[in-house]
N, C-alpha and C positions, 0 to 999 in steps of 0.2 A: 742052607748057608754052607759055605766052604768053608773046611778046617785047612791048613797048612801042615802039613807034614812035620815030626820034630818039632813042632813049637814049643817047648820048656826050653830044648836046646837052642834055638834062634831069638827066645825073647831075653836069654841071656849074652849071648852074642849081639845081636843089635836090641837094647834098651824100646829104643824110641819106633819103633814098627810094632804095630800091635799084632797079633795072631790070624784076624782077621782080613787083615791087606795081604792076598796072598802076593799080589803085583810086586808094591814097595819091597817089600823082605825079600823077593829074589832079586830087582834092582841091588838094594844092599849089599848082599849075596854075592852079585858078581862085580860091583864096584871096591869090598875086599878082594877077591879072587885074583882081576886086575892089579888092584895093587900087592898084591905080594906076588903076582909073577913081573911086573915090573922092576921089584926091588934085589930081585936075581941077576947075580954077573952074569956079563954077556946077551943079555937080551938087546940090548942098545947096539952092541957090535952086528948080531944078529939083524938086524934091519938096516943098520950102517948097510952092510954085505947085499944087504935083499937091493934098496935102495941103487947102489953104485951098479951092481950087475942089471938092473932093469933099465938103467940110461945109458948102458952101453950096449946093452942089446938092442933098444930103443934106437941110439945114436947109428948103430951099425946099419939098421932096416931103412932108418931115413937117409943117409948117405946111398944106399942101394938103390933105391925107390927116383930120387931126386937126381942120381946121373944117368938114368935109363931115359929110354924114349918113349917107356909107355905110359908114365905119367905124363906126360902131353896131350898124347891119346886117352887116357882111361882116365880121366884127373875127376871126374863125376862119379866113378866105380871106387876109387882109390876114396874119396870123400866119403863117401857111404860105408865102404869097409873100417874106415876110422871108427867112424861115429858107432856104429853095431858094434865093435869091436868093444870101444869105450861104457858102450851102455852095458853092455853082458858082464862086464868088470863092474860096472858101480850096481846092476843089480844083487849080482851075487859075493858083495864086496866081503861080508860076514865068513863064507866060506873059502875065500880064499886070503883074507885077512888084510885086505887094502883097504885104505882109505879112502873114500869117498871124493873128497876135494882133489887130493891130490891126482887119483884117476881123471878126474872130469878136468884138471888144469892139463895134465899131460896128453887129454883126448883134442880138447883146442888149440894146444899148442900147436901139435901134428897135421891136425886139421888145418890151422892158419900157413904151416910151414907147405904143406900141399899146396894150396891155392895160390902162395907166390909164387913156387917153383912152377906149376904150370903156367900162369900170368907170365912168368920171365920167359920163356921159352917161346911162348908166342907172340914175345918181342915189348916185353914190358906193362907195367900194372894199369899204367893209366893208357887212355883211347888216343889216337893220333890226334885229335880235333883239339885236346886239353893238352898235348906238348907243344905243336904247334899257338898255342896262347902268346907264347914270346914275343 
């Protein structure tokens, strides 16, 4: 059976984790941790900042991508590069301290923002037979 490390010191710190659960008590563990680096000035600015510079970095690539001509061409390469792109952030989202949701909104987004750009370029979303309905 597993002992937990420090346990006289943790079963005074969290009460209700027994010594035994070595899981829960580092849950615990890091859900203090958490909250007291959240309750630190400027953490919130600090993500403010992270935030506004990755949708303007963001913002700058798709304006680049979207007046080129090689998304037209490449718009299956360019789809694929998203998505790998997106998935390599949501897997290793821990170590580089992103969010999981918010990666995988901002990979669809990009993703959807491709597919019309290149739809538009080759002369609109829908097929001739479905404008022609009129």
């Amino acid at each position: 059976m597993l002992q937990w490390a420090n346990s006289d010191t943790n079963q005074i710190q969290f009460p209700t984790i027994t010594a035994l659960d070595p899981i829960k008590a580092l849950q615990e563990e890091q859900k203090s941790f958490a909250n007291q680096q959240a309750k630190e000035p400027g953490v919130g600015r600090q993500d403010a900042i992270r935030a506004g510079t990755a949708v303007v970095i963001l913002g700058i690539a798709a304006n680049f991508v979207l007046s080129s001509e090689w998304l037209a061409d490449h718009a299956q390469l360019g789809l694929i590069g998203i998505f790998v792109l997106g998935y390599v952030a949501i897997i290793f989202e821990e170590l580089f301290e992103f969010n999981k949701a918010g990666v995988a909104l901002l990979m669809s987004t990009a993703m959807w923002i491709t597919y019309a750009g290149e739809r538009a370029k080759r002369g609109g979303i829908c097929d001739k037979k479905v404008r022609n309905l009129n």
